[in-house]
MARMIZA-490281 format. One record per residue (C-alpha): z, x, y; residue number from 1; residue in three letters. Coordinates in steps of 0.001 Angstrom, whole numbers, plus 500000, padded with zeros to 6 digits. Each point is the difference from the previous one (the first is absolute). Last residue first. Example, Ala and Ser with C-alpha at 12.3 -4.5 7.8 and 13.67 -1.06 7.14 Angstrom:
<nodes>
[[507140 513670 498940] 2 'SER']
[[500660 498630 496560] 1 'ALA']
</nodes>
This chain:
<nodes>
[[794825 299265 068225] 358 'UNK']
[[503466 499695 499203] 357 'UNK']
[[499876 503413 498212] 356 'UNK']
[[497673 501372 503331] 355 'UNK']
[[503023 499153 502152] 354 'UNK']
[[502806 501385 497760] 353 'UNK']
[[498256 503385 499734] 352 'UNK']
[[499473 499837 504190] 351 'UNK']
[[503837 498959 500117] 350 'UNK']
[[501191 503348 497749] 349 'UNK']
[[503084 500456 500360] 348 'UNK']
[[501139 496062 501515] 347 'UNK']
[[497879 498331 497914] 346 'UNK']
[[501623 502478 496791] 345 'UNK']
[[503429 498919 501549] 344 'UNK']
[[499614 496273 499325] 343 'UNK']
[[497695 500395 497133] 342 'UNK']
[[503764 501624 498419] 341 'UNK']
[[501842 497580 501658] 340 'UNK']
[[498748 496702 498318] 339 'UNK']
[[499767 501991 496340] 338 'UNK']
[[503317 500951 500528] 337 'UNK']
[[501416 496711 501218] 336 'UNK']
[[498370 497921 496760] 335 'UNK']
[[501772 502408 497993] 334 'UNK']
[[503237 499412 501658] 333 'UNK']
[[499842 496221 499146] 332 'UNK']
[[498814 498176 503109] 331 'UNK']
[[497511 497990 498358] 330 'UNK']
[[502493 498628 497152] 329 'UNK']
[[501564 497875 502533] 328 'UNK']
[[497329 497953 500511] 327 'UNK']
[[499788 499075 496995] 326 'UNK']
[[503820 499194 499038] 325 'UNK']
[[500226 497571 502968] 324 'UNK']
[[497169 498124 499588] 323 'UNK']
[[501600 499902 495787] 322 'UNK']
[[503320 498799 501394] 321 'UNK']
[[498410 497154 502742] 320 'UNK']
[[500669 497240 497666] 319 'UNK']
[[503629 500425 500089] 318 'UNK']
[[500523 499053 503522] 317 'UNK']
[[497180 496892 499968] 316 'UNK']
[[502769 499037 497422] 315 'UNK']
[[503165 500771 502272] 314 'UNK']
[[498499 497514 502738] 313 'UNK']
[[503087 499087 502276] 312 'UNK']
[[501435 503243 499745] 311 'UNK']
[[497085 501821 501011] 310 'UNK']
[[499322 497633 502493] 309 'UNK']
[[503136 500228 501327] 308 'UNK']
[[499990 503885 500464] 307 'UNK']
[[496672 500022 501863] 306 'UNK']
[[502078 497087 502767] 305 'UNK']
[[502540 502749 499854] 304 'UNK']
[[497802 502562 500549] 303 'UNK']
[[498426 498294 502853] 302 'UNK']
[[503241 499185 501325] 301 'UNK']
[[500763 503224 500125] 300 'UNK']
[[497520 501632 501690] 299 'UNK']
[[501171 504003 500409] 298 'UNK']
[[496841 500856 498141] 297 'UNK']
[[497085 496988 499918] 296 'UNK']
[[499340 499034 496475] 295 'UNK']
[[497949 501001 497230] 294 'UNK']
[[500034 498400 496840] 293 'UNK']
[[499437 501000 496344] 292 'UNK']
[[497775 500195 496479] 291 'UNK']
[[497321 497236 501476] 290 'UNK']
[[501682 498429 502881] 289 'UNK']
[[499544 503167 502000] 288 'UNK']
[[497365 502503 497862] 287 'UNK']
[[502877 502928 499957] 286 'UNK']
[[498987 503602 499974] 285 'UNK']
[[499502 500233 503557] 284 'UNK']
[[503242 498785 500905] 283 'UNK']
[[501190 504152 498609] 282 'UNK']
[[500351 500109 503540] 281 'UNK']
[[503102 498402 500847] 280 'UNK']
[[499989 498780 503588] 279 'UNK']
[[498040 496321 499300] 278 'UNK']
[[503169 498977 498463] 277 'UNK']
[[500164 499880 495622] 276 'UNK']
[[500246 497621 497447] 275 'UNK']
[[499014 501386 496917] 274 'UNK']
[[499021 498428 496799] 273 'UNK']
[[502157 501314 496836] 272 'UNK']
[[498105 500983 496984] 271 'UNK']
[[501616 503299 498891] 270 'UNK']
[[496913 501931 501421] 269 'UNK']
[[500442 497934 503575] 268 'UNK']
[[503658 501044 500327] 267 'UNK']
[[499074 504138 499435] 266 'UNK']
[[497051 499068 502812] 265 'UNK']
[[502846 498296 502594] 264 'UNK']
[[501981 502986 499068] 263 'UNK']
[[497938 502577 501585] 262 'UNK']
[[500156 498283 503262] 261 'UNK']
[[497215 501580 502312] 260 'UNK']
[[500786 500991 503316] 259 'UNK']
[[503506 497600 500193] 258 'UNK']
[[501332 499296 503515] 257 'UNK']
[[501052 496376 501051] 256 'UNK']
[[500434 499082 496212] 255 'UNK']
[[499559 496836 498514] 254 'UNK']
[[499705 501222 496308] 253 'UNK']
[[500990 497113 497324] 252 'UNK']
[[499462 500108 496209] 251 'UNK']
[[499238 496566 498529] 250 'UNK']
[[501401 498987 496974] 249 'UNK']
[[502533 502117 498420] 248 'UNK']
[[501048 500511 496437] 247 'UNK']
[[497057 502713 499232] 246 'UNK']
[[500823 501813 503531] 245 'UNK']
[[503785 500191 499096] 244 'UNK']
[[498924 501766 496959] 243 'UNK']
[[497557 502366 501583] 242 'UNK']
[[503158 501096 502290] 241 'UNK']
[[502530 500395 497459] 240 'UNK']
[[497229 502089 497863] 239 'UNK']
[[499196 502429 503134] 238 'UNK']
[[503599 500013 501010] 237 'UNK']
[[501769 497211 502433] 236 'UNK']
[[501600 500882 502991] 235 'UNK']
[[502366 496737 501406] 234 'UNK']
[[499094 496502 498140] 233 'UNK']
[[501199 498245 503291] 232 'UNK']
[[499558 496086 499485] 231 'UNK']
[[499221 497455 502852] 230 'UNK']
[[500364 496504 499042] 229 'UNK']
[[503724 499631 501592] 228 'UNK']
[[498840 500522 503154] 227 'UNK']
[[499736 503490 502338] 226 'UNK']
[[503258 499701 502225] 225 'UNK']
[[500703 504334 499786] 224 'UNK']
[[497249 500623 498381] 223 'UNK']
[[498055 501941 502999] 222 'UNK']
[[503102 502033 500493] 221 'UNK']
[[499698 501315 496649] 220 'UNK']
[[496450 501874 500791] 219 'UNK']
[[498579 499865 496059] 218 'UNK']
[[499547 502667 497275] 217 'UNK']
[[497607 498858 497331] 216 'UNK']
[[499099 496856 498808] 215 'UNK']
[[500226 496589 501901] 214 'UNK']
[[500231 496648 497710] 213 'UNK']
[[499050 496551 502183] 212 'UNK']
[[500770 496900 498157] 211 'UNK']
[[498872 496323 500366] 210 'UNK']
[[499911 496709 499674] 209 'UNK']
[[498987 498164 503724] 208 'UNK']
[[503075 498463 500899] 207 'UNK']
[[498602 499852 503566] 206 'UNK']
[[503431 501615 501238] 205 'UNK']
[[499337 502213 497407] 204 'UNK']
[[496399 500741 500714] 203 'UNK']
[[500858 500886 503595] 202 'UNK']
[[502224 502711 499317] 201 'UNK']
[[497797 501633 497135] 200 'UNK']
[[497528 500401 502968] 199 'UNK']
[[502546 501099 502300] 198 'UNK']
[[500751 503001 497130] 197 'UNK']
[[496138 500983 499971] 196 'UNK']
[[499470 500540 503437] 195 'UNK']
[[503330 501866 500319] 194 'UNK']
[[498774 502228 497067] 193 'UNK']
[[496627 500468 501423] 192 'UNK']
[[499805 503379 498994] 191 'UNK']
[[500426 501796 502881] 190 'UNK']
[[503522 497750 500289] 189 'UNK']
[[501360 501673 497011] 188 'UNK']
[[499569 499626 496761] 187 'UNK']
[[499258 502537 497784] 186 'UNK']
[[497544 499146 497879] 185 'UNK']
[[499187 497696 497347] 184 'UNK']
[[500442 495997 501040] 183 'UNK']
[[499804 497301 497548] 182 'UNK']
[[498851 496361 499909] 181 'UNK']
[[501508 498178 497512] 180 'UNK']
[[498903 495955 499503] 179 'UNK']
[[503354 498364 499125] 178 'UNK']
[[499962 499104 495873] 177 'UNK']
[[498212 496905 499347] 176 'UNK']
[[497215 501870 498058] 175 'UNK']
[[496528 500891 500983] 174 'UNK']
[[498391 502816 497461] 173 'UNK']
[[500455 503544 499944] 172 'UNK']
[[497442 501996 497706] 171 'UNK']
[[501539 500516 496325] 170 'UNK']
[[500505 502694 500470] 169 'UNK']
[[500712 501394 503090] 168 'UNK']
[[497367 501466 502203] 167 'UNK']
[[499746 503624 500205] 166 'UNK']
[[501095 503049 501999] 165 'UNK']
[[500536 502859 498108] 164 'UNK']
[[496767 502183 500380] 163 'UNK']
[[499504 498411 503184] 162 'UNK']
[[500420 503662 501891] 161 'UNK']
[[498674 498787 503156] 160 'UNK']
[[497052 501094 502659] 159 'UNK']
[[499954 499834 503328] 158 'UNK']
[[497444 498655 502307] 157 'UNK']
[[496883 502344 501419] 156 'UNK']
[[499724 498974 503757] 155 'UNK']
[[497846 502610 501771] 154 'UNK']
[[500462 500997 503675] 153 'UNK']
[[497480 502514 501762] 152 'UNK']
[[497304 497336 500440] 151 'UNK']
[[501923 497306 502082] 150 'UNK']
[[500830 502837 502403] 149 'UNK']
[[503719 501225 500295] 148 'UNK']
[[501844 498081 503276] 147 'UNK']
[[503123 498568 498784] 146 'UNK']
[[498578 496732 499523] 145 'UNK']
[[497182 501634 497041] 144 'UNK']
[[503386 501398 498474] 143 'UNK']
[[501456 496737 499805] 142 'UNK']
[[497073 498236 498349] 141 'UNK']
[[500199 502164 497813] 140 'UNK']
[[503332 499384 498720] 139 'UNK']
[[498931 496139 499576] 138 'UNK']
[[497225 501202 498188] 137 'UNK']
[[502591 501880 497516] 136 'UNK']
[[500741 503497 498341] 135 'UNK']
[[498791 501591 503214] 134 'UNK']
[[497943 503511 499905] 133 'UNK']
[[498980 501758 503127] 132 'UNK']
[[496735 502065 500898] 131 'UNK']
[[499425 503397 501745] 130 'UNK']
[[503233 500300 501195] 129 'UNK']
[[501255 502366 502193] 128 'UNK']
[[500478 497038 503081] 127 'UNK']
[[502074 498197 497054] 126 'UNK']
[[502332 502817 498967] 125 'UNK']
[[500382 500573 503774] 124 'UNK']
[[501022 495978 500697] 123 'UNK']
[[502515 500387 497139] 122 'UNK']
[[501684 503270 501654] 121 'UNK']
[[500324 497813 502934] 120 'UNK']
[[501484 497261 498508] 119 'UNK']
[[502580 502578 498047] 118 'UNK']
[[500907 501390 503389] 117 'UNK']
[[500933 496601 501400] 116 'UNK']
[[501858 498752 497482] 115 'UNK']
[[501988 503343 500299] 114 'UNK']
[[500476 498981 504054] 113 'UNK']
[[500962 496721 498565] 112 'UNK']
[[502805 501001 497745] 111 'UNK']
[[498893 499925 495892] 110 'UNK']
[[499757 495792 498130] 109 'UNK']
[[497283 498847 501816] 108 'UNK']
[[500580 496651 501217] 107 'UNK']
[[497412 497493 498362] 106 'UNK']
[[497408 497582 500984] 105 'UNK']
[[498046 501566 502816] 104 'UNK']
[[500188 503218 499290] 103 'UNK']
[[498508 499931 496577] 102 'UNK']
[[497170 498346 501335] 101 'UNK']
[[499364 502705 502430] 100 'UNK']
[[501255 502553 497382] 99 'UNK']
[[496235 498893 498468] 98 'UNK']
[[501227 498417 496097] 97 'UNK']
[[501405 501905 497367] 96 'UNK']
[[498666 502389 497061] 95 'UNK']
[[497752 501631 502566] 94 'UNK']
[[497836 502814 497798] 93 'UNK']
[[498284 502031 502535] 92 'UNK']
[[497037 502106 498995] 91 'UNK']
[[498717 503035 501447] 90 'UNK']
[[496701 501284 499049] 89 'UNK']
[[499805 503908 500073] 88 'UNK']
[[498208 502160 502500] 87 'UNK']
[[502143 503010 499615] 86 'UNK']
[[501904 499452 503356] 85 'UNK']
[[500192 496417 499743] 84 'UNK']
[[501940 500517 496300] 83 'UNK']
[[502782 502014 501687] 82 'UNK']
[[500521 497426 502624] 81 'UNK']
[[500097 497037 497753] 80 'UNK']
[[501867 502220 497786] 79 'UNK']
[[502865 499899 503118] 78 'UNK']
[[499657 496421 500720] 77 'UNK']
[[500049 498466 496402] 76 'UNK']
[[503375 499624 499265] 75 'UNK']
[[501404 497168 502064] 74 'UNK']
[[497394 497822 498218] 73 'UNK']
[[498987 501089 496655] 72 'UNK']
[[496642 502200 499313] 71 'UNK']
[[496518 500234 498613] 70 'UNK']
[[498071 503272 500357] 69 'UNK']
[[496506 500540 499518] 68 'UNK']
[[497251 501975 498878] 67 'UNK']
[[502450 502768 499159] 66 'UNK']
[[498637 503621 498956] 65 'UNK']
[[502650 502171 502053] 64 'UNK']
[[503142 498698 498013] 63 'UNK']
[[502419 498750 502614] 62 'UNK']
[[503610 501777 499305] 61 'UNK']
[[500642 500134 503818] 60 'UNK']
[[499561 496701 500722] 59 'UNK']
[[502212 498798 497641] 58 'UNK']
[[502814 502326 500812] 57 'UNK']
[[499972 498354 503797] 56 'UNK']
[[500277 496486 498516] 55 'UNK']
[[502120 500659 497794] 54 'UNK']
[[502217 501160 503127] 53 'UNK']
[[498573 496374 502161] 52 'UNK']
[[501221 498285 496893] 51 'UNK']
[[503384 501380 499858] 50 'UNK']
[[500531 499364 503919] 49 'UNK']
[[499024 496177 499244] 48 'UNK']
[[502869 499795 497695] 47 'UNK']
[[502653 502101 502044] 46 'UNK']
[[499038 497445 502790] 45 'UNK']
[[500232 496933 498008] 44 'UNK']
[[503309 501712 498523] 43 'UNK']
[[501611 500284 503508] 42 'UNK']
[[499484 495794 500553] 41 'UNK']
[[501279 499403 496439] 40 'UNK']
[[503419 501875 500656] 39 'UNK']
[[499538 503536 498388] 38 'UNK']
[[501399 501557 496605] 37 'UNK']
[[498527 498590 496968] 36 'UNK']
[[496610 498479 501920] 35 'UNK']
[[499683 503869 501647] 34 'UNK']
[[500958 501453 496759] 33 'UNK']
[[496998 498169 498270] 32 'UNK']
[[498003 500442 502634] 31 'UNK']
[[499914 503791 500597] 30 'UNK']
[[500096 500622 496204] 29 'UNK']
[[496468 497874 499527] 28 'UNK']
[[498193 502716 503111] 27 'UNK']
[[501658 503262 498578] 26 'UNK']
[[498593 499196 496116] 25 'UNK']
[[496109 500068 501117] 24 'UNK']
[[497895 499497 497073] 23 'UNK']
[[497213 501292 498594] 22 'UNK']
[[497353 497877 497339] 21 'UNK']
[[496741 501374 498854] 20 'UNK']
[[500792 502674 497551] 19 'UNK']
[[502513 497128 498652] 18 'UNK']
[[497128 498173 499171] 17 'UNK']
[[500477 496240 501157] 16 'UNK']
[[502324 497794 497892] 15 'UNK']
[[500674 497662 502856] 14 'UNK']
[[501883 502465 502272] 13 'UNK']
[[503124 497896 499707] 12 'UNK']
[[502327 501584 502398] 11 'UNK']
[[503039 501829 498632] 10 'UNK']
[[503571 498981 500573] 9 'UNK']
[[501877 502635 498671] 8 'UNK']
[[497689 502586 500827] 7 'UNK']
[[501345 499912 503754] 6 'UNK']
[[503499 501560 498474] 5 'UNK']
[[498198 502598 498092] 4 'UNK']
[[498201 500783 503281] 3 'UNK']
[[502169 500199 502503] 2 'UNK']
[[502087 502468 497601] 1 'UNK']
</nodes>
């Protein structure tokens, strides 16, 4: 029965041989009846319970001829241990940054003493692994801070489905309407959101023309005096969400907490410059004052004096479209695969790797 009901919601396996592809239907049901029936502390618990179970059944269905075995944070510790024992390469994939960083700008959603527990099952992954994979410099960065040598941790960035994401047509051009700078995400204070709405505060009283549009789900009591020139969209679909991007201007990221920043890419391939804070990692992708800006996070004057300069040159604005198309075609998911794949084959085989470079 488990199963049939976990089936309902498969996982894309992207199109890989079916002789090659198992999954694990006990680990999904956990969660989704822990979200359905649990308070959101009790479900954090449930969730990282599932993944410590797939976890366990992972390490026991480890073919015996792997070079190498590549998995997610809070579900690595287990194969970790089962891949030490036969001499395998373990491989930590770290979708976020260091907990240290997470810890200092956020309050974990689970009880402390559950916090705790997860943080510690983290630092084991780490100590297990042979080398760890961030999706951003920034992310890194954080890992190298929390103690794992320089030349353990590997930044490979994220890839993007662009496939839909284009530039209008015709390209956008100055007009008199209000420069639009929009927001995808949920927003909440991790992203920036209160950063973002004293901004938009400060360019009315300047009369600075203006409007700030937020999609996704948002933290109401963050709205509750936000000025007439902010817009909530609410969740947006794929083509909802491409179109907004097309009629906007500038898209706008100052989060406190943001890894990499998928969207900031999916902006860039529809045109839009990006103005993001110094704490979203995808910041390597822009060239600042070429297809973006960079700003310091939780600074809001300096995004609002970022903000007025967009508003008060719309033309430099539209110029930047093709910067911004370019460099967003690098992180295409092709572009990832080919980045992680001599990733892993350095890490493998480094004396291979060595004499290649050579």
């Amino acid at each position: 029965m488990y199963r049939r009901l976990a089936q309902r919601s498969p996982q894309p396996t992207l199109q890989l041989p079916e002789s090659l592809v198992q999954h694990c239907y006990v680990a999904p049901l956990v969660r989704r009846v822990a979200d359905a029936l649990c308070d959101p502390p009790q479900a954090a618990v449930w969730r990282h319970r599932a993944m410590a179970w797939f976890d366990r059944w992972c390490a026991r269905q480890l073919p015996g001829d792997l070079d190498a075995v590549v998995c997610y944070e809070n579900a690595a510790l287990h194969t970790f241990r089962a891949a030490k024992k036969r001499g395998i390469t373990t491989i930590l994939d770290a979708a976020s940054f260091h907990h240290q960083w997470q810890d200092a700008v956020y309050e974990p959603v689970e009880p402390p003493d559950a916090h705790a527990r997860i943080n510690a099952h983290k630092d084991k992954e780490i100590a297990l692994a042979d080398h760890v994979l961030t999706v951003s410099e920034l992310a890194r960065d954080s890992y190298v801070e929390g103690g794992v040598p320089d030349d353990k941790v590997t930044a490979v960035p994220m890839g993007a489905d662009l496939s839909d994401f284009s530039p209008p047509e015709p390209r956008r051009t100055p007009s008199e309407e209000r420069m639009t700078f929009l927001f995808v995400g949920h927003a909440g204070r991790r992203k920036g959101t209160d950063t973002l709405l004293a901004a938009a505060k400060t360019l009315v009283n300047d009369d600075a023309p203006h409007r700030v549009c937020f999609a996704g789900d948002v933290d109401a009591s963050l709205f509750a005096d936000a000025p007439p020139t902010v817009e909530r969209l609410g969740y947006l679909g794929r083509d909802a969400l491409i179109q907004a991007m097309q009629r906007a201007d500038v898209l706008v990221l100052p989060s406190r907490h943001d890894s990499f920043g998928r969207v900031v890419v999916e902006a860039m391939a529809t045109g839009l410059p990006a103005l993001v804070s110094a704490h979203v990692g995808a910041k390597e992708v822009l060239t600042d004052g070429e297809n973006g800006w960079v700003v310091p996070a939780e600074d809001a004057n300096a995004l609002t004096e970022q903000m007025r300069w967009c508003v008060n040159h719309p033309e430099r604005v539209a110029d930047m479209q093709e910067a911004a198309v370019q460099a967003a075609e690098g992180y295409m998911w092709t572009a990832y695969r080919e980045r992680v794949v001599q990733c892993l084959e350095t890490v493998i085989n480094p004396a291979v790797a060595s004499a290649t470079e050579r």
